[in-house]
C-alpha positions in Angstrom: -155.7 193.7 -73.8 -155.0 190.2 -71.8 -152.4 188.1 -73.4 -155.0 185.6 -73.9 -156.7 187.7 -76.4 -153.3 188.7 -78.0 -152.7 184.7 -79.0 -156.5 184.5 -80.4 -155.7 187.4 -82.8 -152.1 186.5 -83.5 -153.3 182.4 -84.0 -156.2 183.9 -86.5 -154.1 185.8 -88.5 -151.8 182.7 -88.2 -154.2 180.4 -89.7 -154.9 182.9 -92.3 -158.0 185.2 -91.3 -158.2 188.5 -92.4 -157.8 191.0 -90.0 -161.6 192.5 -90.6 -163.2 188.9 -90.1 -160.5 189.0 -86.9 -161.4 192.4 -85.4 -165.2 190.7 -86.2 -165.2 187.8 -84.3 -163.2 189.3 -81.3 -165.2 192.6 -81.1 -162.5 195.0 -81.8 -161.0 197.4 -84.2 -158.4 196.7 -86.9 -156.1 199.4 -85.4 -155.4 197.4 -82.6 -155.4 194.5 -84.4 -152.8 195.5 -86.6 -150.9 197.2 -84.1 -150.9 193.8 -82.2 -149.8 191.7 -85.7 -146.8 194.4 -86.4 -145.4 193.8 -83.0 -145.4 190.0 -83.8 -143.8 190.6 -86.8 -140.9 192.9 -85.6 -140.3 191.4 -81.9 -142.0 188.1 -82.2 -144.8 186.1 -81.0 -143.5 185.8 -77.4 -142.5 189.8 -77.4 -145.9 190.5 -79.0 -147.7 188.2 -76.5 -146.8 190.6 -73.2 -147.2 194.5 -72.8 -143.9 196.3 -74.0 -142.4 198.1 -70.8 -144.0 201.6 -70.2 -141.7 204.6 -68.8 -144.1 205.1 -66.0 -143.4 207.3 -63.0 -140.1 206.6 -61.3 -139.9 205.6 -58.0 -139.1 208.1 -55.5 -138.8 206.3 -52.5 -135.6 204.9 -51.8 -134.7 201.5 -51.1 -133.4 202.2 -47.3 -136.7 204.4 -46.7 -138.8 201.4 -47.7 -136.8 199.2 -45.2 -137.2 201.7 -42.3 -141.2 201.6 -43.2 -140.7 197.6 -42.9 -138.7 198.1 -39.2 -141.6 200.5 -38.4 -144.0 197.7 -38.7 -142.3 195.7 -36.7 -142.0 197.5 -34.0 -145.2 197.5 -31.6 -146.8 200.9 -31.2 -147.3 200.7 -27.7 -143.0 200.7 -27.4 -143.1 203.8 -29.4 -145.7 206.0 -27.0 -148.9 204.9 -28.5 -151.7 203.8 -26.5 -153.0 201.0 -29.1 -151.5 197.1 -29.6 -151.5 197.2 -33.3 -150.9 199.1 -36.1 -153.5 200.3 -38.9 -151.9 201.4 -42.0 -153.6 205.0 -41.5 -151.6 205.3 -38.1 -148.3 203.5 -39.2 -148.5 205.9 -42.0 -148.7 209.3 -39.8 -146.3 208.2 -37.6 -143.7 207.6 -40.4 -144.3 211.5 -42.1 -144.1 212.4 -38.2 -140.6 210.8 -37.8 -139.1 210.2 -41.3 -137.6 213.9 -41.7 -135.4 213.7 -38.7 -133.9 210.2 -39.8 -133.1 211.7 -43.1 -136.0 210.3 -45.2 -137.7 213.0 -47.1 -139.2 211.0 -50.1 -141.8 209.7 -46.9 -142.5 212.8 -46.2 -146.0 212.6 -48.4 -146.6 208.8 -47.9 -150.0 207.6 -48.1 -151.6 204.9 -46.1 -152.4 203.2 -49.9 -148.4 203.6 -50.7 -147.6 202.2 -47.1 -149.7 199.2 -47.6 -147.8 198.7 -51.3 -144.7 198.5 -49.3 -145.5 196.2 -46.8 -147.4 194.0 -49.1 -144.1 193.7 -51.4 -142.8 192.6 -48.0 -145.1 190.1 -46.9 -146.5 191.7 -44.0 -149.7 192.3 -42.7 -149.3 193.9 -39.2 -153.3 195.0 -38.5 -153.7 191.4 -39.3 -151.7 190.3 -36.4 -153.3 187.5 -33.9 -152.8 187.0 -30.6 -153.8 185.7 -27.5 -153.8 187.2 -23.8 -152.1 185.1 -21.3 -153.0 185.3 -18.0 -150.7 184.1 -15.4 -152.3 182.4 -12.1 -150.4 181.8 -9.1 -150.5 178.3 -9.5 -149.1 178.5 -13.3 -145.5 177.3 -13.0 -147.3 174.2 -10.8 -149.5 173.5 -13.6 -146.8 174.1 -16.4 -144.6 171.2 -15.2 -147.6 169.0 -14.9 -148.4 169.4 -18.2 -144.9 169.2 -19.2 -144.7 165.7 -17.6 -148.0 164.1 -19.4 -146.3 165.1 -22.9 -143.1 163.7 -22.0 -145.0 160.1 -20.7 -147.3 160.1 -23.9 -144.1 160.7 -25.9 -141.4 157.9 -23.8 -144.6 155.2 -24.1 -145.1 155.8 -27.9 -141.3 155.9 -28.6 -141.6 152.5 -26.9 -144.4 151.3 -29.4 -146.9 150.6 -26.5 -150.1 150.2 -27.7 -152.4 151.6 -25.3 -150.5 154.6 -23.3 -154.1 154.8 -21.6 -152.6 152.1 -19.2 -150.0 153.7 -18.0 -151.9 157.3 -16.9 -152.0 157.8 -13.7 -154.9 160.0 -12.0 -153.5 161.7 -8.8 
């Protein structure tokens, strides 16, 4: 139930609606409604308002394991052997249970591409999304590189000196 619907039922009952005409106008039973109004009434309306912490499953991977998952991302597969640019999550996630019982990291030694993903998500990374661009160097690059260097540094020298029109001052060689 969304907390959303936990402050209709706990406003209703507030207002003074029975908990039949309630459980009526919301489309649910009374034995969720009540259960909902007791927890108001023994924790509070902001306690009754969010989900009570569950027990759930406790976590087995270890803080250090997730961080050597995180430096595994980082790294690019072709510096480890591997013949592709990127990481998937199904690859980063074999070549982890490949390599995490030698560096002492048993609790990986199941890991899913979906728990992976979890991980580096927490983390903010996204390395199958990675962009980038091929550069391909011609002979006359370095040449070219300075030439370009020199028109920003122009543009930028005639605009620091509030010129007007910098198209004056190109030159066309």
């Amino acid at each position: 139930m969304s907390r959303i619907e936990r402050a209709k039922i706990l406003l209703a009952y507030y207002r003074g609606e029975t908990v039949s005409s309630i459980a009526r106008t919301l489309k649910t039973n009374r034995s969720k409604l009540e259960r909902h109004i007791s927890k108001a009434l023994d924790l509070g309306v902001e306690a009754a308002l969010e989900d009570l912490p569950r027990k759930g499953k406790p976590q087995v991977i270890t803080p250090e394991a997730r961080a050597w998952v995180v430096s595994m991302a980082c790294h690019k597969p072709k510096d480890l052997g591997y013949s592709y640019e990127l990481w998937t999550t199904r690859l980063l996630a074999k070549h982890i249970r490949k390599h995490c019982l030698e560096l002492g990291f048993d609790c990986l030694a199941k890991l899913l591409r979906g728990t992976g993903s979890k991980i580096l998500s927490e983390n903010k990374m996204k390395p199958h999304k990675i962009q980038y661009y091929l550069a391909r160097r011609e002979p006359e690059f370095d040449q070219k590189m300075i030439q370009v260097l020199h028109a920003y540094k122009e543009v930028q020298i005639i605009s620091e000196k509030g010129e007007n029109s910098f198209f004056a001052y190109i030159s066309y060689d």
